[in-house]
C-alpha positions, 0 to 999 in steps of 0.5 A: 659314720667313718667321717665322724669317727675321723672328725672326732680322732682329730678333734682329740689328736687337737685337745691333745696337741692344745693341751701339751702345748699348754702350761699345764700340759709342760707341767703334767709332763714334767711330773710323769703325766698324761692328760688321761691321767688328769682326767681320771682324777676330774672324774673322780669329782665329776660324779654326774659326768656333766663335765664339771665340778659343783660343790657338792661334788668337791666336798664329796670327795674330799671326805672321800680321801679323808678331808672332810670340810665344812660347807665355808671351807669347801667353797673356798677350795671351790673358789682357789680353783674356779678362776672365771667365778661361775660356781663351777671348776671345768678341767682347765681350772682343774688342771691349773690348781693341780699343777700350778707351779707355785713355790713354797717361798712365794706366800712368806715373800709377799708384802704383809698386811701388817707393817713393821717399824723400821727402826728396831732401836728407841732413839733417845730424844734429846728434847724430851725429860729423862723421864718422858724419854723412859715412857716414849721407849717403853711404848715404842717396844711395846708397839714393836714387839705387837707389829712383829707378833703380827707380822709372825703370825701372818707368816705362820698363817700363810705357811699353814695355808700353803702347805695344806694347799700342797696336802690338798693337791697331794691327796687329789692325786692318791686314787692315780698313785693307787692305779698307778701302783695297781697297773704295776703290780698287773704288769709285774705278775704277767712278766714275773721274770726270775728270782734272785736269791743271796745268803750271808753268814758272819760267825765269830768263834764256834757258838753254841745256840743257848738263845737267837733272834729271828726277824722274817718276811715272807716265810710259809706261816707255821700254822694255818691261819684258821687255826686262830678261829678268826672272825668272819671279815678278818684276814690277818692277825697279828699274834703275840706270844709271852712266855709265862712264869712256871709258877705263876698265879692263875689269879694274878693272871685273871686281874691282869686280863681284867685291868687290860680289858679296863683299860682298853675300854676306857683309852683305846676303844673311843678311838677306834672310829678313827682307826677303822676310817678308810677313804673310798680309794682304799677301801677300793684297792680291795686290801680291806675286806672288813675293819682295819681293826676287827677284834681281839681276844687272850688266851693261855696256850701251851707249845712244846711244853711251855705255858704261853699267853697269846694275844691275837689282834684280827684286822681285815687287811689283805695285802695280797688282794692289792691290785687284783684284777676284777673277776679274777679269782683271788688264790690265784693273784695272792699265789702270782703276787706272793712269787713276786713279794720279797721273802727273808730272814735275818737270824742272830744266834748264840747269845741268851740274855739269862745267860748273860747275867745269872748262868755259869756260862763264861764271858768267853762263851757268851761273846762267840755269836752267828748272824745268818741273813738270807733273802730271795727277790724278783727284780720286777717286782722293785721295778714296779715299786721304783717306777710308782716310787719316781712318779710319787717324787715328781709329783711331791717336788713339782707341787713343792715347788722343788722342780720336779726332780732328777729326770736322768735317774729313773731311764738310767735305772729303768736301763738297769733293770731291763738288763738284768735279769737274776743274781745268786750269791753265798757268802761265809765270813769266819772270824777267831773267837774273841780270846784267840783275837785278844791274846794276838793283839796283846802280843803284836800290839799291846806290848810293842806299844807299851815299850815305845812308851816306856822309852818315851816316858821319863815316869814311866822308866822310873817306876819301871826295872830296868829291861822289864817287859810284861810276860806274855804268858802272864798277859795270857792268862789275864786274858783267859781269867777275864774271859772266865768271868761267867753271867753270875759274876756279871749279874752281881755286877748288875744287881751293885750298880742298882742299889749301891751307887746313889743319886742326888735330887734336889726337893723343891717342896721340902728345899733340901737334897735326896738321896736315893740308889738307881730304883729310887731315882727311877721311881722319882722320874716316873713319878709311880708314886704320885700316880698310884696316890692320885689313883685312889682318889675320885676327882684324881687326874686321868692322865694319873690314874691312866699311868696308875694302871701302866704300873700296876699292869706292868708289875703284875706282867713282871710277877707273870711273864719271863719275856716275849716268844714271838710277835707275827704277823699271821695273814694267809699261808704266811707270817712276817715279825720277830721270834725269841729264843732264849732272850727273857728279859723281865728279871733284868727289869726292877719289879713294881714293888722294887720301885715303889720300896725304894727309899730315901737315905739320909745321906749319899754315902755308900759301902765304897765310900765307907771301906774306902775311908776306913782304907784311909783311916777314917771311920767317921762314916761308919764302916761296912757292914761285916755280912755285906762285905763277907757276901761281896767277898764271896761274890768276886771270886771269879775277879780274884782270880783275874787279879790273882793272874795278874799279881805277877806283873808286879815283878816288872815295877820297882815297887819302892819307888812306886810306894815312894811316889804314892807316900805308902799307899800302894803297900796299903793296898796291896795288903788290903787285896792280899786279905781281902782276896786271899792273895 
């Protein structure tokens, strides 16, 4: 009995040694592999462990690793691998196809099946008539342009067929990536070593929190995930909260609802065959305890006194189940690996987007901002990933034929990682607010810039008095006013820019120009009207009637939401995703109706235009319209006042000149600002 278990040692140290020495054995090497390993995955084909492969075994775990092929196919495969033609693929032939050393040039370089003419150019005949040489060159590029779209498509033929070979023997790979990751993951909760932690804050100014963004991993889930009464087979779920409207319509929520149940019905649901589709080696992983997409369901919520709609989104993914050892309990692999998995956040404070555009709250105000990122991690459990991450590039660039990658980086991290055991760090960044930094460098080089021009520019000097030099104090105050504008003078900006500045488009059916403000050429480019017509009809596109119901989901969702509260993904003890504060985004969005009332004018001309004519005396445009203007006066008091601040700059101008050089108009205009702002 010893003398055959010796026998047998022997004969696998020799297989072992014979199979190194091989070209197969250089290759395995070179990509970080070992002959077990290339064992393990011709097991996984050989079902019946007769020691080789069939086709019915090959199709078998092709559809296993979500390839599945026709019988003609499979036998190809079978065919590219079975070098002595038996009908059966034994390990050597197995071991060639996975790490034959091929480039992805060598099919491109091969001689086509199809020739190509030479001469790329019609030399003319001069035996022949003008008119048989025009026949003669009109066949030869013909012929030409039929032998090189031959030749094109037998390229693209042979790239096709070369790169899902690669794929192919990518895919073969996965169940040993898997194990691979799997025997990480093992090896990492037995030796979790210790955590690093680091925290940084960036404040500018002193800001108050009016709104934050705040992105997370890893952090302890603000409620129980059994709360959300999930299905049976769901492990997490992926929870998104919208803010509704104070006011808003019960009945307008209702057809909401039941346009996205609609919709899901009819776009979404015949796919998911596809979505909840897993090959064996994933479903083997143990992170699917039931469908990837399992369910979901609306329901209107209230939290801290805020009306929510809630859409939750089950799935039976667990993570945390990844690389569980068999029979091991899993509270206590999800707690090892949850101490092993990365966990931060990174919060930004103090901006707030209804602020921004409708509130009493100065610019000045609005620009001092915190961004606090913190972060805690476990160096063993980056080396897992790294050592998994170098064997998947060895892999990926020895079957592309790149060689098989950079063998020093990966011993010279692993060095690093060995080393090391744990690192803090706290770090706090304060910068001036952005006034302090504005009126400093207005001083130390705004002005010493201006005077070096002025000494270098002969224009400048002579619209300049003599010595004048802009006052400090009077630059300050500018800045101060600029920095007063608040987020109501900012909105009628915005509110300006959507419906007073036009565009142009051209009309190919009527040939003639549009004209139309900001909503209208969106409208144009979305094409909502042309929807919602081929909408009402029964023979109507279904992509139309697909991009119908987007806009009338989206103007209900405007006329029923404010923004997004937080988008988490919820699974056991912890959440990861986006939280909002402050950040309601759907008044700066034109609504459906807005869009789809926005017209065509009869010319491009603008209340700009027309006050800007009338300043030149010119009303053949019509002049704007007394209400509009007495409005638009009422909403730049805030600009007044910079321009107010700014009036005493003038002193440093020798204004008879300027006025000289502009034939009046600068006198013109300064009057129109001293009614129009009441200077």
């Amino acid at each position: 009995y010893q003398r055959r278990v010796r026998g047998l040692a022997e004969t696998s140290m020799a297989m072992e040694a014979l199979f190194d020495s091989s070209e197969e054995g250089r290759l395995a090497k070179a990509m970080g592999l070992s002959k077990q390993d290339l064992m393990m995955i011709f097991n996984e084909f050989d079902t019946d462990g007769s020691g080789s492969i069939d086709q019915n075994e090959v199709g078998a775990l092709l559809a296993a690793i979500g390839r599945p092929m026709n019988d003609k196919a499979v036998l190809d495969v079978v065919k590219k691998m079975d070098k002595d033609q038996d009908g059966l693929v034994d390990f050597g032939e197995f071991c060639s196809f996975i790490l034959s050393d091929t480039s992805p040039g060598d099919s491109l370089c091969a001689p086509s099946q199809y020739s190509v003419i030479e001469a790329q150019t019609y030399e003319y005949d001069y035996d022949l008539s003008e008119e048989e040489n025009y026949e003669k060159e009109q066949k030869f590029y013909d012929e030409l342009e039929v032998a090189n779209q031959m030749r094109y498509e037998a390229w693209d033929r042979a790239a096709d067929e070369h790169e899902d070979r690669d794929m192919l023997r990518f895919k073969l790979m996965t169940p040993l990536i898997i194990r691979k990751l799997r025997a990480a993951y093992e090896q990492a909760v037995a030796k979790p070593g210790f955590r690093s932690s680091n925290s940084l804050t960036v404040q500018v100014g002193q800001p108050v929190e009016q709104g934050s963004l705040r992105f997370c991993i890893g952090d302890a889930a603000s409620r129980e995930y059994s709360s959300y009464d999930p299905p049976k087979n769901s492990k997490a779920a992926l929870v998104v909260d919208f803010a509704l409207r104070p006011d808003y319509c019960n009945e307008s929520l209702t057809q909401a609802l039941e346009l996205m149940d609609q919709m899901w019905k009819e776009y979404l649901e015949p796919h998911l065959p596809k979505v909840n589709k897993l090959s064996r080696e994933v479903r083997n992983t143990g992170m699917f305890v039931g469908k990837p997409y399992d369910s979901h369901r609306f329901q209107v919520v209230q939290e801290e006194g805020v009306d929510l709609l809630r859409l939750i989104v089950f799935s039976g993914f667990d993570a945390a189940a990844f690389g569980k050892k068999a029979g091991e309990e899993s509270d206590e692999f999800e707690s090892a690996l949850s101490d092993l998995i990365p966990k931060g956040s990174i919060k930004l404070s103090g901006l707030s987007l209804d602020a921004l555009l409708t509130s009493a709250t100065k610019l000045r105000d609005l620009l001092q901002f915190k961004l606090e990122v913190d972060c805690s991690w476990s160096v063993s459990f980056i080396k897992a990933h790294f050592g998994v991450a170098c064997m998947v590039q060895r892999l990926r660039a020895a079957i592309k034929g790149y060689g098989c990658g950079d063998e020093f980086s990966a011993p010279a991290c692993n060095f690093g990682f060995n080393l090391f055991q744990a690192q803090k760090s706290l770090l706090y960044l304060q910068f001036k607010d952005p006034v302090t930094f504005a009126k400093e460098m207005m001083a130390e080089v705004g002005v010493p810039l201006f005077i070096k021009a002025m000494t270098e520019s002969d224009e400048l000097r002579a619209i300049m008095k003599d010595g004048a030099v802009p006052p400090q104090e009077v630059l300050e105050d500018v800045i101060d006013k600029l920095f007063d504008l608040s987020g109501e003078s900012l909105g009628s900006l915005r509110e300006h820019l959507l419906n007073d500045i036009n565009f142009t488009k051209y009309n190919g059916k009527t040939d003639d120009w549009e004209h139309g403000n900001f909503k209208w050429i969106l409208a144009r480019k979305l094409r909502i009207q042309q929807a919602m017509e081929e909408c009402d009809k029964e023979d109507g596109h279904p992509m139309a009637k697909m991009f119908a119901s987007l806009f009338k989901l989206y103007g209900l969702g405007h006329s029923l939401l404010k923004g997004v509260n937080s988008a988490l993904l919820v699974g056991g003890s912890t959440q990861n995703g986006f939280t909002f504060s402050g950040l309601d985004f759907m008044d700066l969005l034109p609504s459906l109706d807005d869009l789809l009332e926005a017209k065509t004018l009869e010319d491009d001309t603008t209340w700009v235009e027309m006050y800007a004519r009338n300043f030149m005396g010119d009303d053949s445009k019509g002049t704007p319209d007394p209400e509009f203007m007495s409005k638009l006066k009422a909403e730049t008091g805030e600009i007044a006042e910079v321009l107010k601040a700014a009036w005493p700059l003038r002193d440093c101008f020798d204004m008879d000149t300027v006025n000289q050089m502009s034939d009046g108009e600068v006198a013109r205009a300064e009057e129109e600002a001293k009614k129009f702002f009441d200077l």
